[in-house]
Every structure is written in structure tokens, then in C-alpha cells.
N, C-alpha and C positions, 0 to 999 in steps of 0.2 A: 346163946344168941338165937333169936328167933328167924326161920327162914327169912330170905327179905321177899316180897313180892315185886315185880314189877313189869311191867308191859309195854312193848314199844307202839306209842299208841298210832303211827303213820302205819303198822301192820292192822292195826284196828281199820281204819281209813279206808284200806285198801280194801280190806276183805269186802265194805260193805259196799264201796262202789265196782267190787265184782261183782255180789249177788245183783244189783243193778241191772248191771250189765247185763247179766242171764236172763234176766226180767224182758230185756230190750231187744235181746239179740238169740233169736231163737236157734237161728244157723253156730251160735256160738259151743261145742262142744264143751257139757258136763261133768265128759270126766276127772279121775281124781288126777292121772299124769297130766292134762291141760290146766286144770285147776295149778294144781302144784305149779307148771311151767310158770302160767302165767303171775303167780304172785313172787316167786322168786325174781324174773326178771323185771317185774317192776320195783318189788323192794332194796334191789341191788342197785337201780339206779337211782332211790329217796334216800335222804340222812335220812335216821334214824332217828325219834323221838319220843324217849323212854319218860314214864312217867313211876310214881309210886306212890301215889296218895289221891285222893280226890281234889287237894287244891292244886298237886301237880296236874292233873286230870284241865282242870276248869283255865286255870294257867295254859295248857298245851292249846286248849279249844280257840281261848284269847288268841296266842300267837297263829292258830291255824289260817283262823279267818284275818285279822290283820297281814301276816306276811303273804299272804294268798297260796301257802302251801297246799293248799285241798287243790287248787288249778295245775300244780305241778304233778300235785297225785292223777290227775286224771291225764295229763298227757302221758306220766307214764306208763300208766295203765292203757290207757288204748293203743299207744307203741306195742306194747306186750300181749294184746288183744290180737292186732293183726300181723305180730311174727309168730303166734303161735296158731294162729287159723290157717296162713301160707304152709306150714310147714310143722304140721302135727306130729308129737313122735309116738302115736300110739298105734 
């Protein structure tokens, strides 16, 4: 059996409206423990949205924008923005 692929794609999501974020927010610290912090505690607090195909892929993008998940990603993304700016553990 061939490995299976597959990718949670609310990890996809998030990453890219981190880099955003770094775009935006100069004061926001680069490094990789911040990075790390803050993608853990925002993914910890999104379900999870595994895909494995591209029509899973275009399917997840459908449900993104319909259930307004991307809105949820960004709150908890900027939650996890500003407990990891308060209280850096590097």
C-alpha cells in the first residue's frame, strides 16, 4: 500500500495568515519558539481539517468560506498573537 498523503489544511490557513501577520506586525517576534508557540496554540484551539486530494482540497476551500471558518482562524490566531507577545518564552 502506498504511503497515504494528507494535510490538515486549517494548518495550511494558519500558517499563511501568520506570515501576514509578520508582514503587519513588525514588533511581532520571528522566532522559531514564537513561531512554534503561536501556531500550536492556535491550532489547538481549530477542529482540524484534513484533506487528501485536490477535490478534498477545493471541497475544504468550499466549506472554508461558506461556514466562515477562515473568521474563526483569525480570532484564534490573534488570541495566540497577543499571549505569546505578553509573555514570550524565549
Amino acid at each position: 500500500m502506498d504511503q497515504a498523503k494528507y494535510v490538515n489544511y486549517i494548518e495550511k490557513i494558519v500558517r499563511e495568515e501568520l506570515d501576514n501577520s509578520y508582514k503587519r506586525d513588525k514588533d511581532l517576534c520571528t522566532c522559531d519558539r514564537c513561531f512554534q508557540d503561536i501556531m500550536t496554540l492556535t491550532l489547538n484551539h481549530l477542529p482540524p481539517k484534513y484533506v487528501a486530494s485536490n477535490i478534498g482540497h477545493i471541497m475544504t476551500m468550499y466549506n472554508l468560506t461558506k461556514d466562515q471558518l477562515h473568521a474563526q482562524v483569525m480570532v484564534e490566531l490573534l488570541k495566540a498573537i497577543e499571549q505569546v507577545k505578553r509573555s514570550p518564552r524565549h
